[in-house]
C-alpha positions as CSV (number, residue, x, y, z in Angstrom):
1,X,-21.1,13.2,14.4
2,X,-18.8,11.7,11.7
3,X,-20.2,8.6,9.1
4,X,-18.2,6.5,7.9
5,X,-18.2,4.1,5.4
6,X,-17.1,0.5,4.6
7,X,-16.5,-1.2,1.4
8,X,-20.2,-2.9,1.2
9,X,-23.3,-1.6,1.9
10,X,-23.4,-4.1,5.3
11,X,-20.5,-2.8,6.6
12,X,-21.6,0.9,6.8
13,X,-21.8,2.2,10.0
14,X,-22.0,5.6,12.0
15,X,-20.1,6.1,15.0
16,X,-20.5,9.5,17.5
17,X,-17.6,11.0,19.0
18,X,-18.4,13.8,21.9
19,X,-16.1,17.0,21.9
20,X,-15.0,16.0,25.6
21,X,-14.7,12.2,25.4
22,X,-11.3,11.0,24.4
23,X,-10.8,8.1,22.5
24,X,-7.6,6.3,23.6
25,X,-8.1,3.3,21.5
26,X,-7.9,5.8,18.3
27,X,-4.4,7.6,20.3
28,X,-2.7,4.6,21.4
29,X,0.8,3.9,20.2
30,X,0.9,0.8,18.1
31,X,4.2,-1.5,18.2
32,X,3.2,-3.3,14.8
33,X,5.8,-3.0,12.4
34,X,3.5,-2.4,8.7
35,X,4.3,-3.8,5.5
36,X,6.1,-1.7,2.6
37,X,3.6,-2.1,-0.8
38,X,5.5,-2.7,-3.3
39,X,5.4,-3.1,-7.0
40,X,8.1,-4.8,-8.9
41,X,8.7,-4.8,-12.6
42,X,11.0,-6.8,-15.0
43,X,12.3,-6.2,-17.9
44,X,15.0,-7.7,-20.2
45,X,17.8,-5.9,-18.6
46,X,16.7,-5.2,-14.5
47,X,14.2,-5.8,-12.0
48,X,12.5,-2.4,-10.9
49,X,11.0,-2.0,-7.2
50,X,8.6,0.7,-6.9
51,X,7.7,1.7,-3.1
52,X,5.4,4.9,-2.6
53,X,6.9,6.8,0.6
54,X,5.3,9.4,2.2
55,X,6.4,12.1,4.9
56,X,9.7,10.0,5.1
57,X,13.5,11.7,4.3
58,X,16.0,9.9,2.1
59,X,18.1,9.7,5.6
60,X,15.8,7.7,7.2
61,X,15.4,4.9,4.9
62,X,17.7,1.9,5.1
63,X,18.4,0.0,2.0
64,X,20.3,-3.5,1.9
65,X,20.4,-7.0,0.8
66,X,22.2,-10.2,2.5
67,X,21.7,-13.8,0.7
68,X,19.5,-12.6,-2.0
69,X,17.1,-10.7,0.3
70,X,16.9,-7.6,-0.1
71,X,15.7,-5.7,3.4
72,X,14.0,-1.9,2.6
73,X,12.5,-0.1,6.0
74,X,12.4,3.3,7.6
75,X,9.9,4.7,10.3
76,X,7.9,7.3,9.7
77,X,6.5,9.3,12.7
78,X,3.6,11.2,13.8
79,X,3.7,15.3,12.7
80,X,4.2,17.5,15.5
81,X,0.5,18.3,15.5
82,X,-0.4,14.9,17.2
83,X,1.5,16.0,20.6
84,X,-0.5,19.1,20.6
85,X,-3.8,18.8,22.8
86,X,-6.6,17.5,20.2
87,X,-8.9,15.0,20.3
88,X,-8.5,12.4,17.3
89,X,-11.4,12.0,15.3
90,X,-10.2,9.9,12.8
91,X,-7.3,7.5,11.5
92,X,-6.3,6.0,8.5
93,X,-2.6,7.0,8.3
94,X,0.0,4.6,8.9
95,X,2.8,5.7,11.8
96,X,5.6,3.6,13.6
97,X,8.1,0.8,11.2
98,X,7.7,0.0,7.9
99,X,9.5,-2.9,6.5
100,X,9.8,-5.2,3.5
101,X,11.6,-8.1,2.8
102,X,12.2,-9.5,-1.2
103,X,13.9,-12.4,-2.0
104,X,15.5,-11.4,-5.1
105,X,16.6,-13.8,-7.9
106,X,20.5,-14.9,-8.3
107,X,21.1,-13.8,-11.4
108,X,21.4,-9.7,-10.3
109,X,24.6,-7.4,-10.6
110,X,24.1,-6.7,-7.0
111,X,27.4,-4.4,-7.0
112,X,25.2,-1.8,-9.7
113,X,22.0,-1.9,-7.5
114,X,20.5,2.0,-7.4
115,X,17.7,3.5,-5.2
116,X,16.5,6.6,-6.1
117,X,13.7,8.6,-5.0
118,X,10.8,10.8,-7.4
119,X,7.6,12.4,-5.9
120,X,7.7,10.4,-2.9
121,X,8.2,7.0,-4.7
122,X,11.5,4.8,-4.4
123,X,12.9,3.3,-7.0
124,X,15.2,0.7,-6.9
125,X,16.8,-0.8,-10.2
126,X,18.6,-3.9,-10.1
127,X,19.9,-5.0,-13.2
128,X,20.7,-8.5,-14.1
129,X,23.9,-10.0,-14.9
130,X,25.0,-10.0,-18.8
131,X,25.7,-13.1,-19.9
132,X,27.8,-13.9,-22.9
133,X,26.6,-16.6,-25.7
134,X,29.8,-18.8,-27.1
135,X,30.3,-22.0,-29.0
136,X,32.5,-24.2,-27.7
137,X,34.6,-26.0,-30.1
138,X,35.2,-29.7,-29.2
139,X,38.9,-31.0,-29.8
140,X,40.3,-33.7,-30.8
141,X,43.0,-35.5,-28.1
């Protein structure tokens, strides 16, 4: 027996999972493509995207931006151990396409944007344009 529990106090609740029972609403394959979390951050000089990644390789995520949208999705898939003969008992992880769209502001050097990747977190730094401050001098014709 497994207890589980919710956020309140109403929502607790105990379900009972037999040994040989399988549970294919816990093992079915989900077509739902899941959101990307995402925290961005400005400063003076660039607009930081921070995306926690797990269990994903710096091959498999695809970086780009068309018309000031800014497109940032991989897949991530189930560890081998899932085609092995188990009986699920529990869920919570995330498997299948990720994907996140950002409409991104016009003034960014688009040509210097960088992604990196820390500790399973992706960074992306676009930094915004540099713009000059001049008087102009009005003339006399």
């Amino acid at each position: 027996m497994f207890k589980f529990f919710g956020v309140s106090k109403e929502e607790e609740f105990e379900e009972v999972f037999e040994d040989d029972e399988e549970s294919s609403d816990l093992e079915s394959e989900s077509s739902e493509i899941w959101q990307i979390a995402v925290d961005i951050i400005e400063t003076r000089y660039e607009i930081i995207l921070l995306a926690p990644v797990a269990w994903i390789s710096l091959d498999d995520i695809d970086i780009s931006y068309h018309n000031n949208v800014l497109t940032i999705k991989w897949e991530r898939y189930k560890p081998e151990i899932f085609s092995k003969d188990i009986t699920i008992r529990n869920t919570e992880c995330f498997w299948g396409e990720f994907s996140r769209n950002i409409i991104l502001p016009e003034n960014l050097d688009f040509d210097s944007i960088k992604a990196t990747m820390d500790n399973n977190l992706l960074i992306i730094t676009l930094p915004k344009l540099k713009f000059s401050n001049h008087s102009i001098r009005i003339e006399k014709v």
